[in-house]
N, C-alpha and C positions, 0 to 999 in steps of 0.2 A: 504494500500500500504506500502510495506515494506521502509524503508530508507536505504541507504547506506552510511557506514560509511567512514572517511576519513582516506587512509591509508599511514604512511608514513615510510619513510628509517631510520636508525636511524640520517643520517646526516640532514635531514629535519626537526627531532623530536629536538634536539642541536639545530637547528637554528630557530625554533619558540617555544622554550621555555627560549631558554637563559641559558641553560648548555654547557657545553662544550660535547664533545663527552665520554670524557673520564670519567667524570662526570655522563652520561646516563650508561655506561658500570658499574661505580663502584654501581650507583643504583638497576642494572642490578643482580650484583654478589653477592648484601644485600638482592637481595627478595621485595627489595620498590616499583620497575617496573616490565611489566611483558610482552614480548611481546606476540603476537596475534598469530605470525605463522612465518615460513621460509620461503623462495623459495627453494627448492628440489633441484635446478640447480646450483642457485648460494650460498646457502646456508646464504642467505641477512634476518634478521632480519624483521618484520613486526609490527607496531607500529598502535593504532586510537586512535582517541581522548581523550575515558578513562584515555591512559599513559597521553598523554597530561595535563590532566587536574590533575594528579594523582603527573605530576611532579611540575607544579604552586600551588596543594597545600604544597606540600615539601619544597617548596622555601619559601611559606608566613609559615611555620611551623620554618624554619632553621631562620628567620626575628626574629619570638619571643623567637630565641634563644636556640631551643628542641634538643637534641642529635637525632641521628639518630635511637640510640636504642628507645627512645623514639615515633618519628614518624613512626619508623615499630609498634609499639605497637598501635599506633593510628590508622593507616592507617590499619593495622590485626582487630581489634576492628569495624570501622565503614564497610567493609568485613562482617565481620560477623554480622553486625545488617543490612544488603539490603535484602530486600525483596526476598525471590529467585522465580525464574521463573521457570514453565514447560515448556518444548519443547518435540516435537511430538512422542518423544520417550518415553515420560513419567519420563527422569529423571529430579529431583530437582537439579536446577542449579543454581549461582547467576549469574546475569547478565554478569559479567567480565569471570565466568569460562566458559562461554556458548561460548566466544569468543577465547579460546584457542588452536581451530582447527586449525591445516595449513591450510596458505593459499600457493596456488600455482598459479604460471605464466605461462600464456599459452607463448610458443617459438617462 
């Protein structure tokens, strides 16, 4: 059975992470985060746990003090050492890139 992942706004992602918005956006503009998908409509950003967890590792990285150049080199590097997954199509994906489909809202 497939799982469903948890999707959220980016003002949802700010407030359970503990960035500010502004802060998700400059991560955003560096390549550290990555969102999942738009909405077509409202053209709203789409965020799951991945960013999540992608931005509390950021945080406990920015604690021991690492430039940001740094943790994109970190964060680029452990990327590139995940396992990557087939899906039905046959291509080689990692995990995170297999999720960067739009997602869309139904109206």
């Amino acid at each position: 059975m497939a799982t469903v992942a948890n999707i959220y706004l980016i003002k949802d992602l700010s407030r359970l992470s503990g960035h500010s918005i502004h802060t998700v956006k400059f991560y955003l503009k560096l390549g550290l985060i990555h969102e999942v998908g738009r909405s077509p409509q409202t053209h709203f950003r789409y965020f799951d746990d991945t960013t999540l967890a992608a931005l509390a590792q950021i945080r406990a990285l920015r604690k021991e003090r690492k430039s940001l150049a740094e943790i994109q080199q970190l964060l680029a590097s452990r990327e590139d050492s995940r396992p990557k997954t087939q899906d039905t199509r046959g291509d080689t994906r990692s995990p995170v890139s297999s999720l960067q489909s739009p997602v869309s809202v139904a109206a």
